[in-house]
C-alpha positions, -999 to +999 in steps of 0.1 A: -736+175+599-770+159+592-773+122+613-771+094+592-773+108+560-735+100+552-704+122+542-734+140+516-751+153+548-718+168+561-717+208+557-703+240+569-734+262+594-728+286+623-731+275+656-724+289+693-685+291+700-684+264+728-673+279+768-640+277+774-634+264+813-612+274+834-586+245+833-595+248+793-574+263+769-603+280+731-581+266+703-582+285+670-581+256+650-558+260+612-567+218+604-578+188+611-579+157+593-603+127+583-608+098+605-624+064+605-645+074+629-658+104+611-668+086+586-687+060+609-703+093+624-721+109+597-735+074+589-747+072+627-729+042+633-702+057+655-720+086+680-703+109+697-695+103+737-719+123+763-707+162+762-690+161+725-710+179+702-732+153+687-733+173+648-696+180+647-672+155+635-633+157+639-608+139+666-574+159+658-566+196+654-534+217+648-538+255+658-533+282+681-543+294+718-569+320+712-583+321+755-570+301+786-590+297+812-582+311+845-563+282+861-540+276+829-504+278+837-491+257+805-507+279+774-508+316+765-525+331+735-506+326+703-492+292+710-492+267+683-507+233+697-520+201+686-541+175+699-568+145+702-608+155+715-630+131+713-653+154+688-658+187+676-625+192+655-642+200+626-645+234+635-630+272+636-626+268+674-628+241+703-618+239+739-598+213+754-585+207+787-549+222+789-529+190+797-542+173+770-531+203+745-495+190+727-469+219+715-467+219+679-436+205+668-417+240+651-404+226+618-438+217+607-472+235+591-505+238+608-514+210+578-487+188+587-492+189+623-529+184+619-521+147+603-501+134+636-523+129+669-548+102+660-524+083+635-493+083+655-512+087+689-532+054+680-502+033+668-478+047+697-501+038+727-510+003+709-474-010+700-452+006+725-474+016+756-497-018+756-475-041+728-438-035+745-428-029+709-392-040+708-359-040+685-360-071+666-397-080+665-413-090+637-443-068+635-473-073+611-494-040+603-528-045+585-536-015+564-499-004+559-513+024+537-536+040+558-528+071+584-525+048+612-505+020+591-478+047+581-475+061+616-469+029+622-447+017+598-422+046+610-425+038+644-412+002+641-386+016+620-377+037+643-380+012+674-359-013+655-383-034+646-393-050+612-423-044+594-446-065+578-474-046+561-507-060+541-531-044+521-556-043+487-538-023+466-503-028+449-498+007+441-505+018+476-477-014+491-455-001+468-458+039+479-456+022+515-420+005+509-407+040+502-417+052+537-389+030+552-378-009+553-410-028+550-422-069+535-460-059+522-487-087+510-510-081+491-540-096+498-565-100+471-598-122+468-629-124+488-616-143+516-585-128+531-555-151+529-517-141+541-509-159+567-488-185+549-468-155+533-463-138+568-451-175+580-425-177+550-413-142+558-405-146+593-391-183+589-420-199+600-428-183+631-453-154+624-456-120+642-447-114+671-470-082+673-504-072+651-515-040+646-549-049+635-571-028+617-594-041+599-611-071+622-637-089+606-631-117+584-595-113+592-591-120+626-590-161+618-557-153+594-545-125+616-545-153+647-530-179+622-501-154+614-491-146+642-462-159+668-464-184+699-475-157+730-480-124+703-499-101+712-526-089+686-542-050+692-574-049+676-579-008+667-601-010+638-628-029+623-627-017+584-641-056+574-667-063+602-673-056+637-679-099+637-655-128+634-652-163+640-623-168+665-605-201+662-602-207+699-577-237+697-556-214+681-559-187+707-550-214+737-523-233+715-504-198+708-509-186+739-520-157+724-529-121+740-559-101+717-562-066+731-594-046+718-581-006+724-594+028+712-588+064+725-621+079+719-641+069+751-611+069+774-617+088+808-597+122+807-572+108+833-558+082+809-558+111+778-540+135+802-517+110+809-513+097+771-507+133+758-479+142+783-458+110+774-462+113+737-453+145+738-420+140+760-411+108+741-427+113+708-430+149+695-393+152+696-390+127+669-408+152+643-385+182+654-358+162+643-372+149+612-373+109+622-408+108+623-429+129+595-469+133+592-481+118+559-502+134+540-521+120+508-544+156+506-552+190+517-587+201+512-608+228+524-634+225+551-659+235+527-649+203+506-652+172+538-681+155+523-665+151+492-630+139+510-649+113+534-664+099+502-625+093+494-616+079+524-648+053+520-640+044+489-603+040+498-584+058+477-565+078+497-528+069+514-518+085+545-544+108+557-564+135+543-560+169+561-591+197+561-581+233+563-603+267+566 
């Protein structure tokens, strides 16, 4: 990848294969698949943290074990894992520490796997882990269509919850609804407005939870939509890293905003993260009540052209790159 010269500066070049450390596990890696944050990356708007490979997008992988370092216990060579670095995916091999490695759940490809960890990890740790996602609550998700807004979507289904999910493009709400019980809005116009439609959905009294991904602009409505004492978890910022917060509605709603992201989080808190999601989560996919969805599959050789998709929003679900 060439800094700052966009998903056109984003090609395939040898490099060193990276050391593999003794609590490490070298990953062959089969996919990974397109991000946000890649995107932001090649545009040098998003760097990589201190030790990630600065030139090499990619925060997810599905593969196998190919070296473990001499204090691994959990991983042998030939063992089909996924997982969540905070760079370098985009590659034919990384390292990762081995208790942040996730087994690959068996029904599933390499492909399919490769589309779970930053979508479902992301909307997992923000609704159940920080929101206390419960059965019942009314939940609005921003973005419905995107990789994070499915995971999500099938998590509140699966939590009991109902789902309220907005978004730009009909055809996109409508592919959405099919993923499981779901009201959308569609939100059209220069100045986002759904909060009185969220309002008449839920009776009057708004969401109990956001997932918000977008920011900007939004926030006012997204504050305005929501429930007295909701909780709103601010994970991306598609529309603006800026916004006007209407305080009086923050103090009146007694309302909790929560900024979160995975990327920059110490390797305790990942550890940590990986083992529960893999315990409570993973499971899920083995028995077919959660499933990865995936809008493409595109060759590594083919990224630049992919992230220009993902920028100009036509994809649903998430775009997965394979070698």
């Amino acid at each position: 990848m060439t800094a700052d010269e966009g998903p056109r500066g984003v090609g395939v070049r040898e490099v060193a294969p990276p050391p593999c450390g003794p609590d490490e596990v070298r990953v062959a890696v089969k996919a990974s698949a397109l991000n946000r944050a890649d995107l932001l990356q090649t545009l040098g708007l998003y760097p990589a943290p201190p030790g990630v490979p600065a030139d090499i997008p990619g925060l997810e992988y599905a593969g196998e074990v190919a070296e473990v370092g001499a204090r691994v216990r959990r991983w042998r060579p030939g063992d089909r894992v996924m997982g969540l670095v905070a760079g370098g995916a985009w590659a034919e091999e990384l390292v990762a520490h081995e208790r942040e490695v996730m087994g690959l759940p068996p029904p599933l490809s390499f492909a399919q796997a490769a589309a779970i960890p930053e979508a479902f990890v992301t909307a997992w740790d923000a609704l159940v882990r920080q929101g206390g996602m419960r059965a019942g609550a009314q939940v609005l998700v921003h973005a419905v269509a995107s990789g994070v807004g499915t995971a999500a979507l099938q998590l509140c289904r699966a939590h009991g919850a109902r789902a309220i999910g907005t978004g730009r493009n009909a055809a996109k709400l409508t592919r959405a609804r099919a993923l499981g019980a779901l009201d959308t809005v569609l939100v059209d116009g220069a100045a986002p407005t759904f909060a009185g439609e969220v309002k008449r959905l839920t009776q009057g009294r708004g969401a109990d939870l956001v997932l918000d991904l977008v920011g900007g602009a939004w926030l006012p409505e997204t504050l305005e939509a929501a429930a007295p004492q909701a909780t709103v978890l601010l994970v991306g910022l598609v529309a603006g890293a800026s916004a006007e917060v209407p305080l009086r509605t923050v103090l009146g709603k007694r309302l909790t905003v929560t900024g979160t992201t995975l990327r920059a989080r110490p390797v305790e808190e990942k550890i940590a993260l990986a083992r529960q999601f893999e315990h409570l989560v993973v499971p899920a996919f083995a028995a077919g009540a959660l499933a990865p969805v995936v809008d493409a599959i595109v060759p590594f050789v083919e990224a630049g052209a992919a992230l220009e998709r993902l920028a100009a929003n036509d994809t649903f679900g998430k775009t997965v790159l394979t070698w």
